[in-house]
C-alpha positions in Angstrom: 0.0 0.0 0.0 2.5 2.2 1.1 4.4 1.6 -2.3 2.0 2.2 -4.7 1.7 5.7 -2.6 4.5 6.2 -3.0 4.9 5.9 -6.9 1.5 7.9 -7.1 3.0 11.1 -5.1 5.3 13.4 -6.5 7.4 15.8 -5.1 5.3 18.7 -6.8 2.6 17.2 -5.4 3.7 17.4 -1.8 5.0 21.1 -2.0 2.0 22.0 -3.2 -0.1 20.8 -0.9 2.6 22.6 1.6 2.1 25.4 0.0 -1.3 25.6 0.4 -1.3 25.0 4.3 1.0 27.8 4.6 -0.9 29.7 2.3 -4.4 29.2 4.6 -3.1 28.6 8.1 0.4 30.1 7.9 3.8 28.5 8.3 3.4 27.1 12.2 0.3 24.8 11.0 2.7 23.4 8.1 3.7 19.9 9.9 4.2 16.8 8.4 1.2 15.3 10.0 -0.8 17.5 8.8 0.5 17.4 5.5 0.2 13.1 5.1 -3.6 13.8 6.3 -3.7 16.5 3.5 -2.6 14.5 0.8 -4.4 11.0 1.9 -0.8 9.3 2.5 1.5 8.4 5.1 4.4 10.6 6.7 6.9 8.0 5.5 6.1 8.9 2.3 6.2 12.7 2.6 10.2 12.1 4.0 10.9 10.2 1.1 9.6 12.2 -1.0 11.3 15.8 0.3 12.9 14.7 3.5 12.5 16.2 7.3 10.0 19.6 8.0 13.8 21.8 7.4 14.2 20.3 4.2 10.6 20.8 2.8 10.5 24.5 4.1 13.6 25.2 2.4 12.3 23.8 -0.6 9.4 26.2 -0.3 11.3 29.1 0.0 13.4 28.0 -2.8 10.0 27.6 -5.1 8.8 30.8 -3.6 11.9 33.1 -4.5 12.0 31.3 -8.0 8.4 32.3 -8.4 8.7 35.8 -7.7 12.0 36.2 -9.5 9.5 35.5 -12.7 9.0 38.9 -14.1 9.2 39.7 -17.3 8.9 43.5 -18.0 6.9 44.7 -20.7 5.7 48.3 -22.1 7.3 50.8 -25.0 8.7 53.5 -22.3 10.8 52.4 -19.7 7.8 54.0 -17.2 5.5 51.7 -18.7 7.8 48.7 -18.1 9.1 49.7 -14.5 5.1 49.8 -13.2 4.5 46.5 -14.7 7.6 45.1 -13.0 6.3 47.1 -10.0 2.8 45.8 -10.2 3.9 42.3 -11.1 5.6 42.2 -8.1 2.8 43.8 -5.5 0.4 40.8 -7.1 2.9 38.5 -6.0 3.5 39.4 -2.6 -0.1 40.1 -2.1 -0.7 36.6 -3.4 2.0 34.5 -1.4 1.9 36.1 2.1 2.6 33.2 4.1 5.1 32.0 2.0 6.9 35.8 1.6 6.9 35.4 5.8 8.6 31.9 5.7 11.4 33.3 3.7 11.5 36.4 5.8 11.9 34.3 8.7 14.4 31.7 7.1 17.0 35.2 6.5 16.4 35.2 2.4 14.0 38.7 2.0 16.8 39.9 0.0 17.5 36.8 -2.2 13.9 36.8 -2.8 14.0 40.7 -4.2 17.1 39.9 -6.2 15.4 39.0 -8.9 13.1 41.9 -9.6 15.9 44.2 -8.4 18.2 43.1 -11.5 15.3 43.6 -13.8 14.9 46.8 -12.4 19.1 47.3 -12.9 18.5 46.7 -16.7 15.7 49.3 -16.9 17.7 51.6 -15.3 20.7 51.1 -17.1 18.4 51.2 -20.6 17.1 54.7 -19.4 20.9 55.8 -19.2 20.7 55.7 -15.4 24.3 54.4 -13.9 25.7 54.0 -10.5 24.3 56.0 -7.4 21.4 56.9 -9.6 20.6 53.7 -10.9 21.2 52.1 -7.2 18.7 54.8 -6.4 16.2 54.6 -8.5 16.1 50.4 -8.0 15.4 50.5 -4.3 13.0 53.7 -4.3 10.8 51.2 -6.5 11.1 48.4 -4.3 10.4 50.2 -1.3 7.4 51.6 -3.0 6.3 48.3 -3.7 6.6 46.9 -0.5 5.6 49.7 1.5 2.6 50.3 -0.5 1.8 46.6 0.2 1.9 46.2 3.7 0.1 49.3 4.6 -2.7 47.5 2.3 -2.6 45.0 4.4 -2.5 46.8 7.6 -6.1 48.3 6.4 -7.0 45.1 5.6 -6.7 43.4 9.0 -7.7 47.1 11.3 -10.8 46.6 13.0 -14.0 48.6 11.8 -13.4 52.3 12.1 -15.9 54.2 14.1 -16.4 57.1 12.7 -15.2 55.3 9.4 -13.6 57.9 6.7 -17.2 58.8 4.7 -18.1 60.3 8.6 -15.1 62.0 9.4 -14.8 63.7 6.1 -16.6 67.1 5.3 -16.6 70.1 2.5 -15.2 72.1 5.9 -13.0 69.2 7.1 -11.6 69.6 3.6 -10.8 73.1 3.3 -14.2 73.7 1.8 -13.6 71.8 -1.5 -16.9 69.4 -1.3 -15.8 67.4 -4.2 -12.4 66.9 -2.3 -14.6 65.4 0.8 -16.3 63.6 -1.1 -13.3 61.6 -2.7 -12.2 60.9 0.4 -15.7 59.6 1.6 -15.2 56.6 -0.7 -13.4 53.3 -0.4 -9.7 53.4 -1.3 -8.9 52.1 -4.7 -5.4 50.6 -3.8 -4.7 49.2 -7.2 -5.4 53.0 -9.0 -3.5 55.0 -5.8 -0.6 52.4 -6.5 0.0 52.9 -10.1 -1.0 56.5 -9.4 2.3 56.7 -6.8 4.4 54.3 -9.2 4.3 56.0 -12.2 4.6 59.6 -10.8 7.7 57.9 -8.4 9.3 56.5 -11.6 8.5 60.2 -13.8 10.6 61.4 -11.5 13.5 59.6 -11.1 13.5 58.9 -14.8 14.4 62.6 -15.1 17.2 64.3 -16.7 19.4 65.1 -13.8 19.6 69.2 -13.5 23.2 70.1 -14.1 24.7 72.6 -11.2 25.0 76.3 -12.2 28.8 77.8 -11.2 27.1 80.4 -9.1 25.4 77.8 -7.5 28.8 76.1 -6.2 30.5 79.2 -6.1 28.8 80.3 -3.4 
């Protein structure tokens, strides 16, 4: 019995089914109990399959970082292309949270960025940004991302606001500009207010640098 379990289970199979513990429980419910009940086998098999609970996280993570390393930019400007690296990337954290913790917690947050970070160096380099600048510009984008992602979250988990924003916000509140108060009276839209932030972010640093005048340094 235990054999032809065996042959039937693959090791795609098993991180899979990991992955999808972590995914709805988090990483402390990922044990292999609980994974041989998930998959209908026995714990023997899940061992031979990806070895001890150390091995198969690792192999997560590894599966994880590979995953979010796959982004492929595309666009005719480089603005266009860095917001869809940047977006890409936010719909990949937002999608993986339990598994962007494990690797968090197993040291590899910056292996797992490396990826989108060189795509990010060839845009750069393509929009004739080099060295400090370039540097620059590749980590402004990233913390964009990320920031911009946990605060979503952050709303996402806070309680129930009493007096929610549609209360608190009023044509005076708002320096008498009624339509103003009312914008702010409706839901966030997180994916417009992202790209929104992105592509202004990216505008920016995409621009010429302004050369120092002589009286400027003379002084």
């Amino acid at each position: 019995m235990a054999g032809g379990t065996r042959s039937a289970l693959t090791r795609e199979a098993v991180l899979d089914a990991a992955a999808g513990l972590v995914k709805r429980y988090g990483p402390n419910a990922l044990t292999m109990r609980r994974l041989a009940a998930e998959l209908g086998t026995a714990v023997t098999s899940i061992y031979w399959h990806v070895g001890g609970r150390e091995a198969l996280l690792d192999a997560l993570v590894e599966r994880t970082v590979a995953e979010l390393g796959e982004i492929r930019p595309s666009g005719r400007t480089p603005e266009q292309r860095v917001a869809g690296v940047a977006r890409d990337l936010r719909r990949q954290l937002r999608d993986h949270p339990h598994l962007v913790a494990l690797v968090h917690e197993r040291g590899l947050t910056e292996r797992m960025f490396l990826p989108a970070q060189r795509v990010l160096v060839r845009e750069a380099h393509a929009a004739g940004l080099r060295g400090a600048r370039a540097a620059e510009f590749v980590r402004a984008v990233q913390f964009q991302v990320v920031g911009h992602v946990l605060v979503e979250r952050n709303r996402e988990r806070a309680p129930v606001q009493c007096p929610g924003e549609e209360e608190l916000w009023s044509a005076e509140a708002a320096g008498d500009d009624p339509a103003l108060a009312r914008a702010l009276a409706r839901p966030v839209d997180t994916e417009r207010l992202f790209v929104t932030a992105v592509r202004a972010l990216v505008r920016s640093l995409l621009a010429p640098a302004v050369p120092t005048r002589p009286s400027d340094s003379a002084g």
